[in-house]
C-alpha positions in Angstrom: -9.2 -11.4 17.4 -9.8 -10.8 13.6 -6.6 -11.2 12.2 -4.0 -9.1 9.7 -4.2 -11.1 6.4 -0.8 -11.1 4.3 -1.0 -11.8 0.8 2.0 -13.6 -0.5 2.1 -11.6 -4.1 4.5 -13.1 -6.4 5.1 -16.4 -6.1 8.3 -16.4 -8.2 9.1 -12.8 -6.5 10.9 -11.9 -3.1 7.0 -12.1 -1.3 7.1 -15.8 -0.3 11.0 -15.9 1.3 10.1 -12.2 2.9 7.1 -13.8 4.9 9.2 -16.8 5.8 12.0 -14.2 6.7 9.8 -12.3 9.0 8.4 -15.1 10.4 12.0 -16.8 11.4 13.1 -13.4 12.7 9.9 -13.6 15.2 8.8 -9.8 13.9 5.3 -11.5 13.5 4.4 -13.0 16.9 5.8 -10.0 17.6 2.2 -7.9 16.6 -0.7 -7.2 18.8 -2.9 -9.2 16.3 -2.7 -13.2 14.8 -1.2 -13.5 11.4 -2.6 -15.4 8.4 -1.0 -15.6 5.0 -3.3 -16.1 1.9 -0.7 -17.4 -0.5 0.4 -20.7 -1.5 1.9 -23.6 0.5 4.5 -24.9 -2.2 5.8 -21.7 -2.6 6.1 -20.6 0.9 7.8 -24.2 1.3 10.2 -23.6 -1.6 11.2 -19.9 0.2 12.2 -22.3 3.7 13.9 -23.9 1.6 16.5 -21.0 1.0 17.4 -20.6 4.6 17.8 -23.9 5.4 14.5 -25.5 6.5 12.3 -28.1 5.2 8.6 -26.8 6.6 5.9 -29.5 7.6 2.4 -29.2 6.6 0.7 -29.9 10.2 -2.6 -29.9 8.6 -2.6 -31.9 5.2 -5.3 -31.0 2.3 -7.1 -28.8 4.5 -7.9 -24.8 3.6 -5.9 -23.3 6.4 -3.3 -25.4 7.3 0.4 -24.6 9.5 3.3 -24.9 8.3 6.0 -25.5 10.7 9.3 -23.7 9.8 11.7 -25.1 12.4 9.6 -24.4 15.3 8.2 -21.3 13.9 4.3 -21.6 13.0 3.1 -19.9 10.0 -1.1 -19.7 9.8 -1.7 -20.1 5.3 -4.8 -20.2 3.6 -4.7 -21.4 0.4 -5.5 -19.0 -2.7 -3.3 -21.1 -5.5 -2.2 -25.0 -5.6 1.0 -24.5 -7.4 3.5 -27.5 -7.9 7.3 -26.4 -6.4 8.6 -27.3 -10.3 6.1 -25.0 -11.7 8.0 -22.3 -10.2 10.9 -20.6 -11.3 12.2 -17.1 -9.7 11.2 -14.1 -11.9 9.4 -16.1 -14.6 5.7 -16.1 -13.6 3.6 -18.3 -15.4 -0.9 -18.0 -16.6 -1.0 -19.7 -13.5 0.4 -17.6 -10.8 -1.4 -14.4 -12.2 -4.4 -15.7 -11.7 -3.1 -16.9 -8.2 -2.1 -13.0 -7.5 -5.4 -12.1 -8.3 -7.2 -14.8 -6.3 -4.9 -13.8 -2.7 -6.1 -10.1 -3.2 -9.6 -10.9 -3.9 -9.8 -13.2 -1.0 -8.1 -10.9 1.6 -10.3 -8.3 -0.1 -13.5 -10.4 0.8 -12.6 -11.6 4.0 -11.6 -7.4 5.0 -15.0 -6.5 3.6 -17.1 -9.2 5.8 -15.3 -7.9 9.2 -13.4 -11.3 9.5 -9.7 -9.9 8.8 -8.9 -6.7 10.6 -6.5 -5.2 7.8 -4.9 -6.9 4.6 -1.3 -6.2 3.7 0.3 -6.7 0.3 3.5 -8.4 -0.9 4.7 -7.1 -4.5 2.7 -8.7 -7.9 3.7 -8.5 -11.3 1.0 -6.4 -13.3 1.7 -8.0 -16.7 1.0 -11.5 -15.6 -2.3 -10.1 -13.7 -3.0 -8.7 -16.9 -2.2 -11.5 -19.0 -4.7 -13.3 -17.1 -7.2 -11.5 -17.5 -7.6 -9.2 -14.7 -7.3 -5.5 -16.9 -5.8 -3.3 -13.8 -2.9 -1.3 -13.4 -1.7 -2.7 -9.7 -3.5 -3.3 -6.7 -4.5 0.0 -6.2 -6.7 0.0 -8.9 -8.5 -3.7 -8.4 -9.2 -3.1 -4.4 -11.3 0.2 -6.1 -13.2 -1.7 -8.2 -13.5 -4.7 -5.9 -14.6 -2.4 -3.1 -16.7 -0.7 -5.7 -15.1 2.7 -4.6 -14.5 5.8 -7.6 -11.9 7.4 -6.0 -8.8 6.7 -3.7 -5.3 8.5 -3.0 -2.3 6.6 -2.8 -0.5 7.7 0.5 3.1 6.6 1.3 4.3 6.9 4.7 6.7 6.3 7.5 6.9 7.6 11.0 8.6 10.7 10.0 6.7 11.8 7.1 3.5 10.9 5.1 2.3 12.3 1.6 -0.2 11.8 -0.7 -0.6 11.9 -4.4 -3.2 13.7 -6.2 -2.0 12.3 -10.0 0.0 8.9 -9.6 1.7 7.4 -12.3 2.2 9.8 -15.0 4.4 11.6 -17.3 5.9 14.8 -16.1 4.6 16.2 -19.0 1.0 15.2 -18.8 0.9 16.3 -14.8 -0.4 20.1 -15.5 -2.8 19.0 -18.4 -4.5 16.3 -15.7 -4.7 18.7 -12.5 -7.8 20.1 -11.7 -9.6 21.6 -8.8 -12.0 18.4 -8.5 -9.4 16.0 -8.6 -7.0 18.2 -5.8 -10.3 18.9 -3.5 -10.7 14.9 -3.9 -8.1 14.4 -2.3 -8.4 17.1 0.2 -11.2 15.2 1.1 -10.4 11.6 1.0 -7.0 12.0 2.9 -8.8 14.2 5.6 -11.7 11.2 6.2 -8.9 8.4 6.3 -7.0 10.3 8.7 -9.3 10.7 11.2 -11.1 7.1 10.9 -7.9 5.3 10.4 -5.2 7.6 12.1 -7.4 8.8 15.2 -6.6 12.7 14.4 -9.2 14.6 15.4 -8.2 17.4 12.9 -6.1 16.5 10.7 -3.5 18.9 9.0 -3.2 19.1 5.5 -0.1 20.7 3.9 -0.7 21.7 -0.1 2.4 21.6 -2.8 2.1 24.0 -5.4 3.2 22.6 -8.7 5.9 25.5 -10.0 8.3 26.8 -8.4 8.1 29.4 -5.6 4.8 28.4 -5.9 4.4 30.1 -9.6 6.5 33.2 -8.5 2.4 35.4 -8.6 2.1 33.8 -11.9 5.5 33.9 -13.4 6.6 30.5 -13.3 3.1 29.1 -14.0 -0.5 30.1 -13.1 -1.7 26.5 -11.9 -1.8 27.8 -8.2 -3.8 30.7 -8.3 -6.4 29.1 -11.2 -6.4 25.4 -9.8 -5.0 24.5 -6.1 -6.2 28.1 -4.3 -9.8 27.2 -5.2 -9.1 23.7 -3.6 -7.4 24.7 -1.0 -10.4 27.3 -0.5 -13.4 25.2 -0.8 -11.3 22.6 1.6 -11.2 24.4 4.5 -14.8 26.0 3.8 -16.1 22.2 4.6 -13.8 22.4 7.9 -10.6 20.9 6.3 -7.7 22.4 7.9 -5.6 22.6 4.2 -2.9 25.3 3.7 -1.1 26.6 0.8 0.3 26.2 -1.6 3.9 25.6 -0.4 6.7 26.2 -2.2 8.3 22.2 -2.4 11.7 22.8 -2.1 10.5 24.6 1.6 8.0 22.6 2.3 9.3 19.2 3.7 12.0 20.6 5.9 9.5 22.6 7.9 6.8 19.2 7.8 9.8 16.9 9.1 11.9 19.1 11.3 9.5 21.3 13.1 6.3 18.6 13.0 3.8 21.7 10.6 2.1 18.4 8.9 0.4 15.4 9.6 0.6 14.6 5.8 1.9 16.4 2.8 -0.3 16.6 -0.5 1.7 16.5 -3.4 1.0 17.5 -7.3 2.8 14.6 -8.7 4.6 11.3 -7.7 8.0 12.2 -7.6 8.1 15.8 -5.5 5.8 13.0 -3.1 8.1 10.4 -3.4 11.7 11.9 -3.6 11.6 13.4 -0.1 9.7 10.5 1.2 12.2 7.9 0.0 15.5 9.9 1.2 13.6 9.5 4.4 12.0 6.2 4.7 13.9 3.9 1.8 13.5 0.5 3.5 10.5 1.2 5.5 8.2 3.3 3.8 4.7 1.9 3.7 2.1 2.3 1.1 -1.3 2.6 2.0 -4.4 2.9 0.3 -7.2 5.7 1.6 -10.6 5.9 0.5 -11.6 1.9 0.9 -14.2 0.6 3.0 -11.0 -1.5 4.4 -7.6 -1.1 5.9 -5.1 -1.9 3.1 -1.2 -1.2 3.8 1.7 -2.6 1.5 5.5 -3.1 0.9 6.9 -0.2 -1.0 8.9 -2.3 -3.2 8.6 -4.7 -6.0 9.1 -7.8 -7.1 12.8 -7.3 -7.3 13.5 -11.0 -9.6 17.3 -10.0 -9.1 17.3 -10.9 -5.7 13.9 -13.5 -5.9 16.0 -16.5 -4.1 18.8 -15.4 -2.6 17.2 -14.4 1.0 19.0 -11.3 1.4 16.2 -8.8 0.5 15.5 -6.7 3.7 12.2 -7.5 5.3 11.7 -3.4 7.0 9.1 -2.3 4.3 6.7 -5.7 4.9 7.3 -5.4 8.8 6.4 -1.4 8.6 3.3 -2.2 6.6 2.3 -4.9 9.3 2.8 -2.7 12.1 1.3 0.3 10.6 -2.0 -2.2 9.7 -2.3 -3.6 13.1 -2.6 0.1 14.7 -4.9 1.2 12.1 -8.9 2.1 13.1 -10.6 -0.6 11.1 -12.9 2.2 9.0 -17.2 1.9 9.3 -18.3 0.8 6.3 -20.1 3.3 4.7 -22.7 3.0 1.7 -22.0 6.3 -0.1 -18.1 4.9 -0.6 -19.5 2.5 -2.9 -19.9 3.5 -6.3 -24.2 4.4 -7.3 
């Protein structure tokens, strides 16, 4: 079996110790699917080290190696050779960006060659990628470019609710002025394919957020829905896209959560996505990318340097991500995804 590929993020953030966390509380032997980490043996040593346990290297100076954590076996390939005093919590050095960089590249690889069923991220720290030289805003944005696919949507999900984001991280102000029909329809479109090759629904249903509210009131409160998400939502289900709307927000979710209307909410902006989502789903919530030629899940958390050492950060998100990866439909590869 291919396996799920975990790639250990930060090493001076909460990734390492949540791995080693998850593997001591047996929620990986626990999946349908082996485990490898792509990460770095010093630092996964140095997280044992906070509960107690001094792990043995089984397999000395080789590539993939095991470390044995008490007992418990923990499957690492090696993307960085970092030294245990290089390594202070919440102060990551030249070194461990490029490190970060190197875990998702190779998990990236290794998804792309059909030798790792899924890759699942632990949290990195954008400025030291970028101070390294790698010019992305997060992960989202270097799997794109290193699957060489345009466009993706940003979907965040638990088992009660999923939505998906057609404009990301931007100011409040700057949402209306970005919208367009493209971009909406693009999503449309994108979330409807991953659904069906990655989710097994046959026919997925799309739910549409207007942007005002009461849905611009016929134009009062705004005249984005009748000039930009109606022609969307139009030209959507023209191509067989079972898309409705656009719901009024503050409606929308009770009906999608309560009464099962949904199979994934499309929102205008991050926070009417992410508001309801995270009342719902705080410690689990997974994010996944659609629209890459691979199955890419994450934590739905950062790098959280305030609690980088103590052990106590809770391991739900990274377990939900695993899970949620392991049931996935690993996605045909398909030429026209890649960018001309």
């Amino acid at each position: 079996m291919t396996p799920l590929l975990i790639t250990m993020g930060d090493p001076t953030g909460i990734g390492p110790e949540l791995i080693v966390k998850t593997l001591l509380t047996g929620d990986l032997v626990s999946l349908p699917l082996p485990v490898r980490v792509i990460g770095d043996v010093a630092a996964l040593k140095q997280a044992g080290r906070i509960f107690g346990i001094e792990a043995r290297d089984l397999d000395k100076g080789g590539p993939v190696c095991h470390l044995d954590f008490n007992g418990h076996l923990l499957e690492v390939e090696a993307g960085s050779r970092l030294t245990a005093a290089s390594l202070t919590y919440g102060q990551p050095d030249h070194a461990c960006g490029l490190a970060m960089a190197n875990y998702i590249d190779m998990a990236a690889q290794q998804c792309l060659d059909r030798r790792a069923h899924a890759m699942v991220t632990c949290p990195i720290n954008k400025k030291a990628i970028n101070a390294a030289g790698f010019r992305f805003p997060g992960h989202t944005e270097f799997l794109a470019a290193r699957c060489g696919v345009q466009q993706v949507v940003m979907m965040l999900a638990g088992t009660r609710l999923k939505v998906c984001l057609v404009t990301t991280h931007l100011p409040l102000a700057a949402v209306a002025q970005q919208l367009t029909t493209e971009a909406i329809l693009t999503t449309l479109r994108i979330t409807h394919k991953a659904l069906q090759r990655q989710f097994a629904l046959l026919q997925p249903r799309l739910a549409v957020l207007a942007l005002n509210p009461h849905a611009g009131e016929e134009g009062l409160f705004g005249d984005e829905e009748q000039r930009l998400i109606v022609p969307a939502i139009e030209a959507a289900c023209a191509e067989g896209i079972a898309a409705s709307g656009p719901h009024s927000a503050d409606t929308l979710f009770h009906f999608a959560v309560h009464e099962n209307s949904a199979d994934a909410v499309i929102c205008m902006y991050h926070d009417q996505g992410l508001i309801p989502l995270k009342l719902l789903h705080f410690d689990d919530a997974v994010n996944v990318t659609l629209g890459l030629p691979i199955i890419r899940t994450s934590v739905d958390h950062g790098t959280a340097y305030d609690r980088a050492g103590s052990g106590s950060a809770s391991t739900a998100s990274l377990c939900a991500a695993l899970r949620m990866a392991a049931t996935m439909s690993p996605q045909p590869f398909n030429e026209t995804d890649r960018k001309p």
